[in-house]
C-alpha positions as CSV (number, residue, x, y, z in Angstrom):
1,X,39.0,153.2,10.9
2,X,40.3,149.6,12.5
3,X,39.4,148.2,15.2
4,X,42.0,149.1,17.4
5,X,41.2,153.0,16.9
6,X,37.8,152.3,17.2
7,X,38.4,151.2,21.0
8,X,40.6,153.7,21.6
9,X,38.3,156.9,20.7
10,X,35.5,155.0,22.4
11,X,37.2,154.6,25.6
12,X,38.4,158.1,25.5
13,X,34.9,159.4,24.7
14,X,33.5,157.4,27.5
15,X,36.2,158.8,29.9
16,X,35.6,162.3,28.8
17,X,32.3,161.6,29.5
18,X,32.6,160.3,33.3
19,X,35.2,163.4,34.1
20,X,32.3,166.1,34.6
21,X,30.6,163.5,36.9
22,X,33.9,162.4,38.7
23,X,34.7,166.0,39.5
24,X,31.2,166.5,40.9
25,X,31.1,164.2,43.5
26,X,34.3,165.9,44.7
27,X,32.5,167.5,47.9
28,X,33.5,171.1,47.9
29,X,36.3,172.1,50.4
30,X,34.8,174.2,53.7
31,X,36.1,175.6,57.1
32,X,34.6,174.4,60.0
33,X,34.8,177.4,61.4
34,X,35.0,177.8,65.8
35,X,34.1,181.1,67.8
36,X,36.4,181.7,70.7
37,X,34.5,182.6,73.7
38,X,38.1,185.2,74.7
39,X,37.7,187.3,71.7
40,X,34.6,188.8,73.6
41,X,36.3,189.1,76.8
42,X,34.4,188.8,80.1
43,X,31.1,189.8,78.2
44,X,28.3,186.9,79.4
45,X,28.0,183.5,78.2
46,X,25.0,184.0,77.4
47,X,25.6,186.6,74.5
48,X,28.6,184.6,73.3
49,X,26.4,181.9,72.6
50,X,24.3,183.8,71.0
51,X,26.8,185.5,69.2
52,X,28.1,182.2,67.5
53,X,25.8,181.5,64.8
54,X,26.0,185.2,63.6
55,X,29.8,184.6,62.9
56,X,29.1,181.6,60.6
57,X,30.1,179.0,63.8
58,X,28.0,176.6,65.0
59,X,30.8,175.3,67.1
60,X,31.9,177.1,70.6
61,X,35.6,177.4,72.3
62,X,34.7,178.2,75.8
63,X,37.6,180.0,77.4
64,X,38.7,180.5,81.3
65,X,40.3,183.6,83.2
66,X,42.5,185.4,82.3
67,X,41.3,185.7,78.7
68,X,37.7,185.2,78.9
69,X,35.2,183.9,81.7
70,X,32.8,182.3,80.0
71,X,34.2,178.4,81.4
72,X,33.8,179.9,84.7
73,X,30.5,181.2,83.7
74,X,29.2,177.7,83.1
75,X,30.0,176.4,86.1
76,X,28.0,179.2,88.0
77,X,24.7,179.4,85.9
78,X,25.0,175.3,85.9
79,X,25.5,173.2,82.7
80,X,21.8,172.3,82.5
81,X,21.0,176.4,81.5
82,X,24.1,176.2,79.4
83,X,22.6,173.3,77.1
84,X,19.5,175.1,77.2
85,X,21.3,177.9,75.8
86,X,23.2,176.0,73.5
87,X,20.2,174.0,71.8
88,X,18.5,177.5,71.5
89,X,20.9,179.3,69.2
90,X,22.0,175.7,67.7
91,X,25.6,176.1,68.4
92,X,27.6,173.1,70.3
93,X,30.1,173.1,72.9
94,X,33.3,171.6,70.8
95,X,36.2,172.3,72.0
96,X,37.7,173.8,75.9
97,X,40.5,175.8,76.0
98,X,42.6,175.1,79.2
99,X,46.2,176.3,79.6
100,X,45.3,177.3,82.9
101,X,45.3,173.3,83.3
102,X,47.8,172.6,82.2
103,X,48.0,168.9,80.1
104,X,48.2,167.0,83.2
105,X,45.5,168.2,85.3
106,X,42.8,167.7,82.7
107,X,40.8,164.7,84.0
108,X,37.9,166.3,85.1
109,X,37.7,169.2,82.2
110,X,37.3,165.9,79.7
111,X,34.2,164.8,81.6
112,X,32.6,168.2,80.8
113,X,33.4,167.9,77.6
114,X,32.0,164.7,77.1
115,X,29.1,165.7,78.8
116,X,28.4,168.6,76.0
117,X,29.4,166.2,72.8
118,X,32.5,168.3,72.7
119,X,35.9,166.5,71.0
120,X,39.0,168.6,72.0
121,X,41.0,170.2,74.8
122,X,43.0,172.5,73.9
123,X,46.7,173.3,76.5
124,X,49.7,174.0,76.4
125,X,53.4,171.9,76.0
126,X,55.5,172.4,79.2
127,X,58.9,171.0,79.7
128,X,62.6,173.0,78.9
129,X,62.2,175.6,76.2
130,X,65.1,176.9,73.7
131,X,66.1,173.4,72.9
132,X,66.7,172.3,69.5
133,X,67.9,169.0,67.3
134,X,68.2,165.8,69.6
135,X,67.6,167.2,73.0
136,X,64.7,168.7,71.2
137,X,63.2,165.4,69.9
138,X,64.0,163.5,72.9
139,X,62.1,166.4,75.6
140,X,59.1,165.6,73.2
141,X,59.4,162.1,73.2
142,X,59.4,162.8,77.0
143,X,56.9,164.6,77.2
144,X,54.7,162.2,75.2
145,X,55.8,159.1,77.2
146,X,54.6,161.3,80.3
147,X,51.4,162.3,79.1
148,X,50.3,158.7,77.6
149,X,48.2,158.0,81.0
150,X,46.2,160.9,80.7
151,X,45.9,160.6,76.7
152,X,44.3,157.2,78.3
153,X,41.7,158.7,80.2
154,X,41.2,161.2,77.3
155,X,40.4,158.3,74.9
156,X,37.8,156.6,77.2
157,X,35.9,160.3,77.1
158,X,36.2,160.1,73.3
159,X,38.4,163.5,73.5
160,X,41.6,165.2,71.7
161,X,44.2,166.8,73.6
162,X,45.2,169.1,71.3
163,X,48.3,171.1,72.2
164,X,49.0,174.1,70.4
165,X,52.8,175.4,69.7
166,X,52.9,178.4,72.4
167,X,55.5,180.6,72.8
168,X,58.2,179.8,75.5
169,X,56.8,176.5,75.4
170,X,58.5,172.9,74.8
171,X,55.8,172.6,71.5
172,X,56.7,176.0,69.8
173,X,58.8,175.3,66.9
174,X,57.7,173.1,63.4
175,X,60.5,170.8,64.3
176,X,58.6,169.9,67.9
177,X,55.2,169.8,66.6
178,X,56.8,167.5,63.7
179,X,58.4,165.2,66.7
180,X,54.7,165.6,68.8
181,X,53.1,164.2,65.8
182,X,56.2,161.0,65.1
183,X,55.7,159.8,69.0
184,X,51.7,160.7,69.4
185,X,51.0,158.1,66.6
186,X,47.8,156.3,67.2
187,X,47.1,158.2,70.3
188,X,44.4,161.1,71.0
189,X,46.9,163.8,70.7
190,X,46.4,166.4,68.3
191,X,47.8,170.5,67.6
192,X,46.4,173.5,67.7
193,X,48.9,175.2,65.4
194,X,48.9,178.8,65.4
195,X,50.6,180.6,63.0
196,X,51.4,183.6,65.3
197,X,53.8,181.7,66.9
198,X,55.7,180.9,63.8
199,X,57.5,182.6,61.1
200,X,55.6,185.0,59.2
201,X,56.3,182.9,56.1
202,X,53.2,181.5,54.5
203,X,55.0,179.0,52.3
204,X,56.6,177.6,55.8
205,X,53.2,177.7,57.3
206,X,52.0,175.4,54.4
207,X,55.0,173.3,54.3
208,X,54.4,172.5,58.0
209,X,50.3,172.0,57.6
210,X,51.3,169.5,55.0
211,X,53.8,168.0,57.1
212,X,51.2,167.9,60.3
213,X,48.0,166.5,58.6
214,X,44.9,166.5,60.2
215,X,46.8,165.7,62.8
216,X,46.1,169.5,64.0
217,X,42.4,169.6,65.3
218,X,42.4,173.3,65.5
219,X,43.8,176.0,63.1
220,X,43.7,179.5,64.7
221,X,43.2,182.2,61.6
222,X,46.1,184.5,63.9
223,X,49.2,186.2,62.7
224,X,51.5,188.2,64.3
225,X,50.8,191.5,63.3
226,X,52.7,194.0,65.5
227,X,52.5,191.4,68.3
228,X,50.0,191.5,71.5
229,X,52.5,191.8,74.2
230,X,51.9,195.5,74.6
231,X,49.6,198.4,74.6
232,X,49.4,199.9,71.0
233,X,46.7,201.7,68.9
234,X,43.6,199.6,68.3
235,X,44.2,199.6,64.4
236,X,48.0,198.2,65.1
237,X,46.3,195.2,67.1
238,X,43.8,194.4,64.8
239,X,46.4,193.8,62.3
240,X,46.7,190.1,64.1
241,X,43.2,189.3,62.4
242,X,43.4,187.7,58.9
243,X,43.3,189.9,56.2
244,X,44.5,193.2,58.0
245,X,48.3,192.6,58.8
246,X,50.9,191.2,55.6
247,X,50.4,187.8,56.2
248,X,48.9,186.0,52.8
249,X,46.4,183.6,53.9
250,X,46.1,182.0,50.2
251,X,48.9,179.3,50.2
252,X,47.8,178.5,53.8
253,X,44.1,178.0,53.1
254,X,45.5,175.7,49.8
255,X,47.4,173.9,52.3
256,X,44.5,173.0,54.6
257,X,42.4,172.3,51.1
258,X,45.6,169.9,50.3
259,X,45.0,167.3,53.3
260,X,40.8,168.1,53.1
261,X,41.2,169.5,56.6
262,X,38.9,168.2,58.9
263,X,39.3,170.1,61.7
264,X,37.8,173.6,63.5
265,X,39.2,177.1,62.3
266,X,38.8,179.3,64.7
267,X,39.4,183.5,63.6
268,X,41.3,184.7,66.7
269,X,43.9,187.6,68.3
270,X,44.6,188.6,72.1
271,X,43.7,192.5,73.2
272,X,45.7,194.3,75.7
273,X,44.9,193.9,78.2
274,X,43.7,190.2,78.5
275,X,40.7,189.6,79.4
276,X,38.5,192.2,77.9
277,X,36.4,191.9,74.2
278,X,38.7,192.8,71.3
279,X,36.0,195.7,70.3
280,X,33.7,197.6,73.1
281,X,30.8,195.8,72.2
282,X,29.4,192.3,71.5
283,X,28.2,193.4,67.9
284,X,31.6,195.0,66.8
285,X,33.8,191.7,68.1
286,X,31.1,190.1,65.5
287,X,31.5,192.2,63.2
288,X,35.3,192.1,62.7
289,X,35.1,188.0,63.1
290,X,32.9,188.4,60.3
291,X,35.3,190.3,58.2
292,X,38.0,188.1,58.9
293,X,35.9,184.9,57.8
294,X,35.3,187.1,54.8
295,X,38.3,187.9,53.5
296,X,39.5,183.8,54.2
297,X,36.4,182.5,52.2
298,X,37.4,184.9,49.5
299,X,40.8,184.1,50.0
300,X,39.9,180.1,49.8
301,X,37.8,181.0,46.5
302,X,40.9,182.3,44.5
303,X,42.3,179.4,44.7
């Protein structure tokens, strides 16, 4: 053997050798998984809280009328016997859901959420809807330009607005979140992206995750199922929760394992009518969270 070869099977030895250890300090890909107050309705704050840790969150999305009460609830029991409740059942208020808001009108929600450690609001994108190339990109640049004082004040409070791609919205297409992303650079402005307002297409779901970064600061685990505009048997509107309507989770979940996702997931659908828990009782909504986080940990497993 010369000395050349020598080096060679040494250095490949040696790097066969560092592999196993490279690979281990790897940290190992995980949700951060987010209860959403609505999925149980007007049902107490109190049991909602909790109710969190048993769903494998230890982070809370309090949500207003008309989909849950529980941010009204706060304000009438008083934040002191909310942190109480809080630091019992180890959870923490994270994120505030306020489209009754509105982006504009959030001044005062971003105190409260400062006040609880929280990190993101979560509203929606007014301005014209139906729009598409240019006029598209330049009502988001608009809308951006608008919001920059309040993005601001959100900053000072150490919080993300986060504005997720509604329906009949200004932010509901991949092209607008793609634009909100472009012109929020180096701001606090983030996406909820939720793939019930998209095509049912996982591949164009993972494209646009890719695309978006951890630029989105909270995934909602939601597909379209047969919709939740309308009445319809309780097994047809479960069929929005992961794992019961067609929608393949897989090449999402390797899409949010792609940019090491940073942010909250949060297992979610919307009853008919608003407002009430997606399952009579607090132990069933739990129940069926849990089987949704189920089947995505499996899910995120295969891959």
């Amino acid at each position: 053997m010369n000395r050349r070869t020598f080096i060679h099977r040494t250095a490949v030895a040696a790097a066969s050798l560092a592999l196993p250890r490279l690979q281990a300090a790897t940290p190992t890909f995980k949700l951060n998984y987010l209860l959403g107050s609505a999925m149980y309705g007007d049902l107490p704050l109190a049991t909602v809280i909790e109710e969190t840790p048993r769903t494998g969150a230890p982070f809370l999305d309090v949500w207003p009328r008309r989909h849950g009460t529980q941010r009204e609830q706060m304000d009438e029991i008083g934040h002191e016997k909310v942190a109480e409740l809080l630091a019992k059942h180890h959870v923490k208020l994270a994120v505030s859901t306020r489209y009754d808001l509105g982006p504009f009108k959030l001044q005062d929600e971003m105190a409260i959420v400062k006040k609880f450690g929280g990190s993101v609001i979560v509203t929606g994108g007014v301005g014209p809807v139906g729009l598409t190339g240019g006029e598209l990109k330049k009502a988001v640049q608009e809308f951006v330009e608008k919001l920059k004082p309040h993005l601001a004040k959100a900053g000072e409070a150490g919080v993300t607005i986060a504005i997720e791609n509604h329906g009949k919205n200004l932010i509901d297409s991949p092209d607008s979140l793609r634009w909100l992303v472009e012109f929020g650079q180096d701001l606090p402005l983030g996406i909820e992206l939720a793939p019930y307002h998209l095509p049912q297409d996982a591949a164009v779901i993972a494209g646009l995750i890719k695309d978006l970064g951890n630029r989105i600061k909270v995934f909602c685990a939601w597909q379209h199922g047969h919709g939740c505009m309308k009445p319809m048997p309780k097994e047809e509107e479960l069929l929005q929760m992961p794992g019961r309507g067609p929608l393949d989770f897989t090449p999402v979940l390797a899409a949010l394992q792609a940019i090491r996702y940073t942010g909250f997931t949060e297992i979610f659908m919307h009853p008919t009518p608003r407002g009430i828990p997606i399952l009579p009782t607090a132990a069933e909504v739990t129940a069926e969270i849990n089987r949704a986080r189920q089947y995505l940990e499996g899910r995120l497993a295969a891959i």
